[in-house]
N, C-alpha and C positions, 0 to 999 in steps of 0.2 A: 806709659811705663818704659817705653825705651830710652826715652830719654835720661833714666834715673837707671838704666842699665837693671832692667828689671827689680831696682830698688823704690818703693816707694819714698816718698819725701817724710811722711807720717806714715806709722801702723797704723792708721784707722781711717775707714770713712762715716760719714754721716748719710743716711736716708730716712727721712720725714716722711712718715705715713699719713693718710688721715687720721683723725679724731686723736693726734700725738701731743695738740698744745698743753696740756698740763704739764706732758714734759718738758717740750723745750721751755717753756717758763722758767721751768723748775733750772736747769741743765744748761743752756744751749748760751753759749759767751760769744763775744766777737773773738778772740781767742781760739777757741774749740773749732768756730767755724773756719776762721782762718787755716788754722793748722790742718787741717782735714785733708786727705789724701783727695778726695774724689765727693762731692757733694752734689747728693740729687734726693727729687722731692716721687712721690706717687702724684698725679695729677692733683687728686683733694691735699693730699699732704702741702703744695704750694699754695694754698689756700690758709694753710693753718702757720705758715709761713712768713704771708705776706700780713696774718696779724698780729703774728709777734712783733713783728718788725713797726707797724705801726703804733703798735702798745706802748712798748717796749725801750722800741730806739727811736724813736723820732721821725720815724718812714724814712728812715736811711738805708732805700734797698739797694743802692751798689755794694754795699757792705755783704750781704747777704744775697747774691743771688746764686742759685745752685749751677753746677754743670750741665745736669739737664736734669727735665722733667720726662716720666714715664708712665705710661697708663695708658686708656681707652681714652681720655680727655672728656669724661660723659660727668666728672664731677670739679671740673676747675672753672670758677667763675669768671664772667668777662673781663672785672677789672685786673683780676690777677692774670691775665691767658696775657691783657697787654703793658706790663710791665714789661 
C-alpha cells in the first residue's frame, strides 16, 4: 500500500474460500481478477481455484495465481500445494 500512497490501485479485493466454486463460476472473469487490489485464497479455497481454472480457462494458471494463500494447509491438495 505504500507504494499507491496508501491508495489502493482497485476498491476491492478478492478471497476464495472453500466450498466457493459455484461462485466463482458464476462471477469470477480474468478482468475482476486482474483488477483486484489484493487476491488470496483459504488453503481449500486454492483448491476450488485451481478447478476453475482448469474447467474454465484452459489451466492457464499464471493468469490466476493469488498473492497468497492462508490457512492451516490441512485442506490444500498436493497438486495444487505445487503449482
Amino acid at each position: 500500500f505504500e507504494e499507491n500512497d496508501g491508495q489502493p490501485s482497485s476498491p476491492y479485493g478478492i478471497i476464495i474460500l472453500n466450498y466457493s466454486k459455484p461462485s466463482i463460476d458464476k462471477w469470477l472473469t480474468e478482468r475482476l481478477w486482474s483488477q483486484a487490489s489484493i487476491r488470496a485464497c483459504a488453503d481449500g479455497g486454492s483448491n476450488e481455484l485451481r478447478e476453475f481454472v482448469i474447467e474454465k480457462k484452459n489451466g492457464r494458471f499464471e493468469d490466476f495465481k493469488p498473492d497468497f494463500i492462508s490457512g492451516d494447509f490441512d485442506s490444500i491438495k498436493p497438486e495444487t500445494r505445487h503449482l
